[in-house]
C-alpha positions as CSV (number, residue, x, y, z in Angstrom):
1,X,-6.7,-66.4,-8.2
2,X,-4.8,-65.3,-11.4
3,X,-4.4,-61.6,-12.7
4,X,-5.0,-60.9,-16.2
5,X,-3.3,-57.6,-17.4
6,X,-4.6,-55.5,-20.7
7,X,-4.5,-51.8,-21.7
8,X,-6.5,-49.0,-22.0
9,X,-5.8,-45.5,-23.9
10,X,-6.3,-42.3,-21.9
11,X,-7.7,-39.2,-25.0
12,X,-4.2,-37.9,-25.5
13,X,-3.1,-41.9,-25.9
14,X,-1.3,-42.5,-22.6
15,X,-1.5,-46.0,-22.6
16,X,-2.6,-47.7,-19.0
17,X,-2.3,-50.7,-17.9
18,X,-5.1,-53.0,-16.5
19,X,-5.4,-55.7,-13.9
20,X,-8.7,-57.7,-13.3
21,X,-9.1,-60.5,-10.7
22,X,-12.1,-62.4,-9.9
23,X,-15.4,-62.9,-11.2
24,X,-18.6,-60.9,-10.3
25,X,-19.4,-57.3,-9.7
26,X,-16.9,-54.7,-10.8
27,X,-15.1,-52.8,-8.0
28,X,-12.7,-50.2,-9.3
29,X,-9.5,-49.8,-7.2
30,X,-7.4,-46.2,-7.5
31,X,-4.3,-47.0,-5.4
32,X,-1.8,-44.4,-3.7
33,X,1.0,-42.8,-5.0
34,X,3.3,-45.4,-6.7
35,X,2.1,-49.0,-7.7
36,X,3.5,-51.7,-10.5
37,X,0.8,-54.3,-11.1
38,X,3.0,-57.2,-11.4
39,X,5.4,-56.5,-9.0
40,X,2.6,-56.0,-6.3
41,X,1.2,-59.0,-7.2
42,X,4.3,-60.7,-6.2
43,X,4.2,-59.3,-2.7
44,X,2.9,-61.6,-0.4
45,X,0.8,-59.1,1.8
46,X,-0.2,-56.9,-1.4
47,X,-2.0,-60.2,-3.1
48,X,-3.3,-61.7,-0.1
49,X,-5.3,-58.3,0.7
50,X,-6.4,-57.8,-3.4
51,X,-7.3,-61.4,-3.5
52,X,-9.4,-61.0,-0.2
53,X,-10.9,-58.1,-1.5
54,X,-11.8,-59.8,-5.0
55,X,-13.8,-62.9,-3.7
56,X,-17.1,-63.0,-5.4
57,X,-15.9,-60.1,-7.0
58,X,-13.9,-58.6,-9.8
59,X,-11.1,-56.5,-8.7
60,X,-10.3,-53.5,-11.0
61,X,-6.9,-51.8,-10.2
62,X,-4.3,-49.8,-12.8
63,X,-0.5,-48.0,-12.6
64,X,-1.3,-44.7,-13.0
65,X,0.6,-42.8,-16.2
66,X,4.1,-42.6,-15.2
67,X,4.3,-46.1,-12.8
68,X,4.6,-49.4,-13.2
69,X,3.4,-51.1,-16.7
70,X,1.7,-47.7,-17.8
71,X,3.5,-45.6,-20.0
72,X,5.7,-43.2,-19.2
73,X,4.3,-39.3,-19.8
74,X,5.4,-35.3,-20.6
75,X,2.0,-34.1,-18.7
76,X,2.5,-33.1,-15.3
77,X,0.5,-34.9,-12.5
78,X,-3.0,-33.2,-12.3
79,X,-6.6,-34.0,-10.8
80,X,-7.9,-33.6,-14.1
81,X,-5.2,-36.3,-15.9
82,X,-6.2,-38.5,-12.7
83,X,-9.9,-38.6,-13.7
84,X,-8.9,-38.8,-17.5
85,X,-7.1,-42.0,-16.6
86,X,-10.1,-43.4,-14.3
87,X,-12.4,-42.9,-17.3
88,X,-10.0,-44.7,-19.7
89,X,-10.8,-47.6,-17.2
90,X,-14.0,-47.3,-16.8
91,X,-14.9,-47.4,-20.5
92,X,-12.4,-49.6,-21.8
93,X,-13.7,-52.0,-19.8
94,X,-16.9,-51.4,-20.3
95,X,-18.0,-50.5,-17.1
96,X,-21.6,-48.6,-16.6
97,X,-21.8,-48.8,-12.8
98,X,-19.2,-49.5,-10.4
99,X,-18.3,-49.8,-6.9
100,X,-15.3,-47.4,-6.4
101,X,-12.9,-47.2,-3.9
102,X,-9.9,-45.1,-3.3
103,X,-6.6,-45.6,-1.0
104,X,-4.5,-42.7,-0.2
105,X,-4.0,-40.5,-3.1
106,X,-6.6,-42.5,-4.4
107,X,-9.3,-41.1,-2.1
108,X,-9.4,-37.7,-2.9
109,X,-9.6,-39.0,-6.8
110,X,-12.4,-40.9,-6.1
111,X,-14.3,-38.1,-4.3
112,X,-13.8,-35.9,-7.3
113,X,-15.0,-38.9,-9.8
114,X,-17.8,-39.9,-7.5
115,X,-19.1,-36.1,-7.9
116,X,-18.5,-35.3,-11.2
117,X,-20.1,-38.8,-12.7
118,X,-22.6,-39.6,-9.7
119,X,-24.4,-42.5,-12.0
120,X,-21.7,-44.7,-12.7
121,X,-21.0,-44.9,-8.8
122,X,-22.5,-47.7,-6.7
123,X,-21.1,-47.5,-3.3
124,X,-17.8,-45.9,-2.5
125,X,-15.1,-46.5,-0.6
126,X,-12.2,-44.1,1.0
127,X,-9.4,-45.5,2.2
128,X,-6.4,-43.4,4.6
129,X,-7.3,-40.4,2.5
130,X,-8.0,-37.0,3.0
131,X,-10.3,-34.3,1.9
132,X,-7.3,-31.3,1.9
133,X,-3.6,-32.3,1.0
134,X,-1.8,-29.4,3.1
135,X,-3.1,-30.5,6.0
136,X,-1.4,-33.9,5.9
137,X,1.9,-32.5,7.7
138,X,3.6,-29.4,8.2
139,X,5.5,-27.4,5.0
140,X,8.6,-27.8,6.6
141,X,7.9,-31.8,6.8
142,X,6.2,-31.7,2.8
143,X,9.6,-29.5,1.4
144,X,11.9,-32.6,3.4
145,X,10.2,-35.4,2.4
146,X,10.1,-34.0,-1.3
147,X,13.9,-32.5,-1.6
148,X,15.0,-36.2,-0.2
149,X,12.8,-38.0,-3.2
150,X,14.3,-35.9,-5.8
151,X,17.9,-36.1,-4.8
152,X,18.1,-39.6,-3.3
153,X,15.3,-41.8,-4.3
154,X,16.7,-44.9,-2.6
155,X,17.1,-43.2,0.9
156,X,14.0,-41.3,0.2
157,X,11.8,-44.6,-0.8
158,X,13.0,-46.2,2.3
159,X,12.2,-43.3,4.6
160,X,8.7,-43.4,3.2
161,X,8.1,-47.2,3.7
162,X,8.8,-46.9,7.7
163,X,6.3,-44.1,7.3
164,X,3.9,-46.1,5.3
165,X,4.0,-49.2,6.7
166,X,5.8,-49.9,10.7
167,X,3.9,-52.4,10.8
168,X,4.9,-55.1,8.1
169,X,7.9,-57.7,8.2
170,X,11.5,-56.8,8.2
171,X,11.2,-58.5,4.8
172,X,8.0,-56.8,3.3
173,X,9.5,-53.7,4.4
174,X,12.6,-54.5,2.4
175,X,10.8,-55.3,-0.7
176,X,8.4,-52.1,-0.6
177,X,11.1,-50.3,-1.2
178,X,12.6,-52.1,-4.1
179,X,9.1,-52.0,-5.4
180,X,8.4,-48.1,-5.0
181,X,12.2,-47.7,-6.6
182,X,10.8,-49.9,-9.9
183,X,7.5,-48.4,-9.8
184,X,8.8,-45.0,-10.9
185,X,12.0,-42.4,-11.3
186,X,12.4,-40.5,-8.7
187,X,11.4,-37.4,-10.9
188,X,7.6,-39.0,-11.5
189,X,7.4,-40.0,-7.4
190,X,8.5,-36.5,-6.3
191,X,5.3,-34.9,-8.7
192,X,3.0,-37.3,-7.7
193,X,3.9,-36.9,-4.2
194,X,4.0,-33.0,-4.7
195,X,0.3,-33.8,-5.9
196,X,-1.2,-35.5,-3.1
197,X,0.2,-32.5,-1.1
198,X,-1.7,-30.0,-3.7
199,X,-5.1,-32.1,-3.8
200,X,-8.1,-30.3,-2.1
201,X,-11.4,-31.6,-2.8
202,X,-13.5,-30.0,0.1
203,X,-15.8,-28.1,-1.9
204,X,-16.8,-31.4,-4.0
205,X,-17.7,-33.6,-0.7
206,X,-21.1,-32.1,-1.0
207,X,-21.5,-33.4,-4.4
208,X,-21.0,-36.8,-3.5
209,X,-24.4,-38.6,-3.5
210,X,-23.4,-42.6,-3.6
211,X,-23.3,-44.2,0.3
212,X,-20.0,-43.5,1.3
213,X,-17.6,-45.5,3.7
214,X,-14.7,-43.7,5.0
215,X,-12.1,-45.7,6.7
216,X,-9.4,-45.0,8.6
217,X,-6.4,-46.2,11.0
218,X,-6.3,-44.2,13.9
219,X,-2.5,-43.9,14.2
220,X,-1.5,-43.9,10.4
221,X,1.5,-41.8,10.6
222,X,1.6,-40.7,6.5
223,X,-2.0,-38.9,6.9
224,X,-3.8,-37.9,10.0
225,X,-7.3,-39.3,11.1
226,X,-8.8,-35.5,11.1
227,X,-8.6,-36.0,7.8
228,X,-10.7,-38.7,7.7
229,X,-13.1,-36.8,9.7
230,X,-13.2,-34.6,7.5
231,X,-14.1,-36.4,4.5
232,X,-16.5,-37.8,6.5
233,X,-18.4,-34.8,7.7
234,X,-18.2,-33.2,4.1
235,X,-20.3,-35.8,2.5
236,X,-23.8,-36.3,3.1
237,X,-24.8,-38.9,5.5
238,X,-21.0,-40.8,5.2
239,X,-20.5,-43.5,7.1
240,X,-16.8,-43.2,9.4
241,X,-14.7,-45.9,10.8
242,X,-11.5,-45.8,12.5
243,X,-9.5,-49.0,13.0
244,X,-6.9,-49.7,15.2
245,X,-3.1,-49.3,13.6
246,X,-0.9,-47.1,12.2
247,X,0.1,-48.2,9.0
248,X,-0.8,-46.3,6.1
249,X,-0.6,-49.0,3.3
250,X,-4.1,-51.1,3.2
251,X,-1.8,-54.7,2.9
252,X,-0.3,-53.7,6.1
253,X,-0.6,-54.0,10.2
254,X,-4.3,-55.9,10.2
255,X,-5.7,-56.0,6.5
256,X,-8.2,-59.0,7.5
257,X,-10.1,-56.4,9.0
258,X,-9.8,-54.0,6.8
259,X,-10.9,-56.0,3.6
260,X,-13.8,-57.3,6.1
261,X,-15.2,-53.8,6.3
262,X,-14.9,-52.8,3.3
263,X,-16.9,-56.2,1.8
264,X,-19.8,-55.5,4.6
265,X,-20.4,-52.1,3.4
266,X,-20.1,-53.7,-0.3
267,X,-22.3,-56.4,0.5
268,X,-20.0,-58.9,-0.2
269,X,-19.9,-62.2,1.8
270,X,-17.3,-62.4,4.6
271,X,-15.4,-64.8,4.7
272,X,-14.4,-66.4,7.8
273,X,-10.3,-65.9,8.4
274,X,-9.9,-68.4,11.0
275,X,-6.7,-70.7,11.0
276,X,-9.2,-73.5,9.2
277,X,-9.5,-71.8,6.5
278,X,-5.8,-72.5,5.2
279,X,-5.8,-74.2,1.7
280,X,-4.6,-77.9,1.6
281,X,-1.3,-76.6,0.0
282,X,-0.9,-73.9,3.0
283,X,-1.4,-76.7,5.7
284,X,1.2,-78.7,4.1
285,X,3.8,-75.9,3.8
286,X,3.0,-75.2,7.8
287,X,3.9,-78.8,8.7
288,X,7.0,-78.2,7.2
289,X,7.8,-75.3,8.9
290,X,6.3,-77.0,11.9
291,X,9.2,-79.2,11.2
292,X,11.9,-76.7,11.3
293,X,12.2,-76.7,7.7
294,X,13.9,-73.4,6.1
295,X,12.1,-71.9,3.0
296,X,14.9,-73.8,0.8
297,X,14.3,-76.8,1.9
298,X,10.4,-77.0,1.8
299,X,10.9,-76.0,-2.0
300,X,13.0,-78.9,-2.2
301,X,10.2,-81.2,-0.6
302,X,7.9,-80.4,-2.7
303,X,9.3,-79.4,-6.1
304,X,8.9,-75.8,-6.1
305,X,11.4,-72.7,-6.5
306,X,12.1,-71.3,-3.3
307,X,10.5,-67.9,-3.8
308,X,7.4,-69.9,-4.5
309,X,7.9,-71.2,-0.6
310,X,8.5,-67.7,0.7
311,X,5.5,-66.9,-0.8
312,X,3.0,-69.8,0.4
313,X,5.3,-68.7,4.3
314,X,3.8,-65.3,4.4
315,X,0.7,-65.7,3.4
316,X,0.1,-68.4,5.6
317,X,1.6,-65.8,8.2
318,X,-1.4,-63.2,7.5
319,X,-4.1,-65.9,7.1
320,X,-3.1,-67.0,10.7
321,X,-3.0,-63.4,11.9
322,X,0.5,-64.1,13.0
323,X,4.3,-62.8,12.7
324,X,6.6,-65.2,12.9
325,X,7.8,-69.0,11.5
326,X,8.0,-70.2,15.8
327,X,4.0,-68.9,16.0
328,X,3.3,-71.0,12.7
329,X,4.9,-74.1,14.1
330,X,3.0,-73.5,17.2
331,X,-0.3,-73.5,15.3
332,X,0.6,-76.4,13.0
333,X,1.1,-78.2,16.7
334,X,-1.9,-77.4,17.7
335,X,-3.5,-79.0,15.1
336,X,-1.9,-82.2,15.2
């Protein structure tokens, strides 16, 4: 699949920017905290799940004012600038009726959109969210987590990705925290953190009439499952689901089954993710490794820079459901 980036304009002109993949009906994604459209498409476990989650589908998803390709912003973070920016989307790209679905900081957004504009929602999705932000950890926990952002955004960007995600490579671990460090300064991650601390949106579950799905992991250590439960229990006949895991990122731990979830409630098709259902390009880059070939020299063999063979490695890796080169060598025998 390819990405195609444009731009919206918020009312006061905060320009966002836009990433569509696939083809079909829309589904409008509002991510967590920090994200950078281009630089998430180049992590391996980040496009596999938005690719999964686009088939016979088109994939809506934007960097919120302040991160990534959007511009950068005076206003301070807000619920109220967070709808603003979801309604640039929604009508600069023309879009009527929607299926919506929120991740993390994303969730609570989506409630609040979901029950303020009830007729552009289709079917809505709430991902690792919650309904009341103080309840996500202890004050003494939200003040350390915040003073570490502001006054050592390296060190504080890595002690959030083991919190977000224990469960992905050494290597994806590594690169999620380059990625949140070029996603934003540490001034806009510390507000937008300080936000998802401040959101409360349990007086608008009510409100919520679309069919909800509210999904969780039961061991995600960035916000607890009783928060899932809650959400849950505030809107009107929501349906809850807890999955194994404790990562908080979607792309992370087991996002097959999360992305085949989410499709079934959407109506969308679900794929079988057997290990047949590697492309002919990811069968031949697993003979190689089969081989003993390093990622170096399968982009020799086959003409291609080597980040291009890291790339076809891991996601190879999460279509086989497995973690490590030796396992995909001992599928590739198999085969043969």
């Amino acid at each position: 699949m390819q990405q195609h980036l444009t731009r919206v304009t918020t009312a006061d002109g905060t320009g966002i920017a836009v990433a569509t993949v696939g083809d079909g009906r829309p589904i409008l994604f509002v991510s967590g905290w920090l994200s950078h459209l281009e630089l998430g498409w180049q992590l391996p476990e980040e496009r596999s799940f938005d690719e999964a989650l686009a088939r016979g589908a088109r994939l809506i998803r934007y960097d919120r004012a302040g991160c990534g390709l959007s511009d950068r912003t005076d206003r301070p973070p807000s619920l109220e600038f967070e709808l603003e920016q979801v309604d640039a989307v929604a009508r600069g790209l023309g879009l009527d009726r929607f299926d919506l679905v929120g991740a993390s900081l994303g969730a609570p957004v989506a409630v609040a959109w979901a029950a303020a504009h009830p007729e552009t929602v289709r079917r809505l999705v709430l991902y690792g969210g919650w309904a009341h932000g103080e309840a996500i950890s202890p004050p003494s926990a939200r003040e350390h987590i915040l003073a570490l952002v502001a006054s050592h955004w390296g060190l504080g960007s890595d002690v959030l990705t083991d919190l977000f995600a224990p469960d992905a490579s050494a290597s994806a671990r590594a690169g999620l925290g380059r990625y949140q460090r070029a996603s934003s300064d540490a001034e806009t991650a510390r507000a937008l953190l300080e936000l998802s601390y401040r959101m409360d949106v349990r007086a608008l579950l009510p409100q919520v009439a679309a069919p909800t799905l509210v999904v969780h992991r039961a061991e995600d250590r960035a916000a607890p499952v009783a928060q899932a439960e809650a959400l849950a229990a505030g809107i009107p006949d929501a349906r809850l689901t807890v999955l194994p895991g404790r990562s908080h990122l979607p792309w992370a731990g087991d996002p097959a089954e999360l992305v085949a979830v989410i499709r079934r409630f959407l109506g969308l098709r679900v794929a079988r993710t057997e290990s047949g259902m590697l492309t002919p390009r990811q069968r031949e880059v697993a003979a190689l490794v089969g081989a003993g070939l390093t990622n170096r020299e399968i982009a020799a063999r086959l003409g291609i820079e080597e980040r291009s063979a890291e790339g076809h490695v891991e996601r190879i890796r999460l279509r086989l459901g497995v973690r490590s080169r030796a396992q995909i060598a001992a599928w590739d025998a198999a085969q043969r």
